[in-house]
C-alpha positions as CSV (number, residue, x, y, z in Angstrom):
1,X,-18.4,2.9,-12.9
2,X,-21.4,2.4,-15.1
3,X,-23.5,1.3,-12.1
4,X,-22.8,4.7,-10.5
5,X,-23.3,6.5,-13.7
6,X,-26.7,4.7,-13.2
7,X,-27.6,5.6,-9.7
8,X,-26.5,9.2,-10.3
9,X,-29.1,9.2,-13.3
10,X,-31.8,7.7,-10.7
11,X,-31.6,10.2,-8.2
12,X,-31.5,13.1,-10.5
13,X,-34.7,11.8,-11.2
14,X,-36.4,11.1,-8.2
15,X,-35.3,14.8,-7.4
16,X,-37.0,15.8,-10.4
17,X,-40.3,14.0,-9.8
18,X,-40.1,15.1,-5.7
19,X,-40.4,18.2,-7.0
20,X,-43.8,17.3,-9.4
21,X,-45.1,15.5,-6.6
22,X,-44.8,18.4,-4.3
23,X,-46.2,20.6,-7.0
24,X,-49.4,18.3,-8.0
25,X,-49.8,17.7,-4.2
26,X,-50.1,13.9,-5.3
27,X,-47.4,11.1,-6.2
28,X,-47.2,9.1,-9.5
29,X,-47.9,5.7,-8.8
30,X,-46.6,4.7,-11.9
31,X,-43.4,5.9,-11.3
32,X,-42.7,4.6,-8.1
33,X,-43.9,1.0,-9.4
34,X,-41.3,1.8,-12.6
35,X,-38.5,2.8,-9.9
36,X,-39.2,0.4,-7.3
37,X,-38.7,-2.5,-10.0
38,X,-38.3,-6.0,-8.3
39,X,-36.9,-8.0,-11.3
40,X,-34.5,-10.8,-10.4
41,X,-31.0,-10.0,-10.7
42,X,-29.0,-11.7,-13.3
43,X,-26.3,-14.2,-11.8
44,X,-24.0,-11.9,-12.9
45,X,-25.7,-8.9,-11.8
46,X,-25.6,-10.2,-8.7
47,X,-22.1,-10.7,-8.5
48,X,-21.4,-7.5,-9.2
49,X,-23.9,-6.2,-6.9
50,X,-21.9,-8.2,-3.8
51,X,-18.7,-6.6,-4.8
52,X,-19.9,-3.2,-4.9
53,X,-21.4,-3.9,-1.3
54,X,-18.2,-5.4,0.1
55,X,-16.1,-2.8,-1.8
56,X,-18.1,0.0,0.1
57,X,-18.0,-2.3,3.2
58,X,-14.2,-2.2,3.1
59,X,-13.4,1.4,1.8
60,X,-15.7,2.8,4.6
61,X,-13.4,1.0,7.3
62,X,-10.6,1.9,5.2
63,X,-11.6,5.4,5.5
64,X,-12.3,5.2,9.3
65,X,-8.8,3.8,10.2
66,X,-7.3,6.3,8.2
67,X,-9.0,9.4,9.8
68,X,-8.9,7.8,13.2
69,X,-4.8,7.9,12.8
70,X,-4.8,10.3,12.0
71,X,-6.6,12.6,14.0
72,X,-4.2,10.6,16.9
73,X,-0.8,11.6,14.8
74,X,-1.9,15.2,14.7
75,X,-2.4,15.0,18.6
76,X,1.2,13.8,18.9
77,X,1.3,10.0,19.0
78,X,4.0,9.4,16.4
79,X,3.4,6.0,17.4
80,X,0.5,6.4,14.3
81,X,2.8,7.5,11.3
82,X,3.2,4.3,10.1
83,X,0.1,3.3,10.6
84,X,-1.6,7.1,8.5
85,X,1.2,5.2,5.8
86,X,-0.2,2.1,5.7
87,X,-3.7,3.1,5.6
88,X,-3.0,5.1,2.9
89,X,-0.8,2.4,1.0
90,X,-3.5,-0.4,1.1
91,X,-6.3,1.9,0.0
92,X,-4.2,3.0,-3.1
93,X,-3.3,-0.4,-4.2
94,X,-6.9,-1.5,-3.9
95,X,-8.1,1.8,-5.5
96,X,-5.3,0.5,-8.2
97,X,-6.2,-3.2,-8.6
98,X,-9.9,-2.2,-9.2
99,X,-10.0,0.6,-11.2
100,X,-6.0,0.6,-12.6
101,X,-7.1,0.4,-16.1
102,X,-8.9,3.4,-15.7
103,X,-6.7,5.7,-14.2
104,X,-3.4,4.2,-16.3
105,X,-1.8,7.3,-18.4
């Protein structure tokens, strides 16, 4: 979560310094060297930056298979309950298994 903390915080900012940019009529070349920043990635870094790419990867097909049965269930194919069910199972217990100890009362 801290990683999206820290994008959030990024694009605020880039909003903010659109709107100098349009105001000055110019950019800040400084800034965009600043926000552009090429350093190499710790190993660990990287790590986490593959999960967060597959975790998208697989909540986005998640997501898909769940509104695709369900738009077919509410068309009448009960054929697809089990299926709305399932989606809906395996994206809790991953939702669970990565974030649990956040969301645990």
């Amino acid at each position: 979560m801290e990683e999206h903390r820290l994008i959030e915080k990024m694009i605020a900012l880039v909003g903010v310094q659109e709107e100098k940019f349009k105001l000055e009529n110019k950019a800040d070349v400084n800034f965009i060297a600043i926000a552009l920043d090429k350093k190499p990635l710790s190993p660990e870094n990287k790590r986490t930056l593959r999960e967060l790419r597959d975790e998208h990867g697989q909540a986005r097909k998640t997501v898909v298979r769940l509104a695709d049965a369900g738009d077919r269930y509410a068309a009448g194919s009960q054929g697809t309950f089990t299926e709305v069910l399932n989606s809906m199972l395996k994206s809790r217990k991953k939702c669970c298994r990565n974030f649990g100890s956040m969301i645990e009362p």
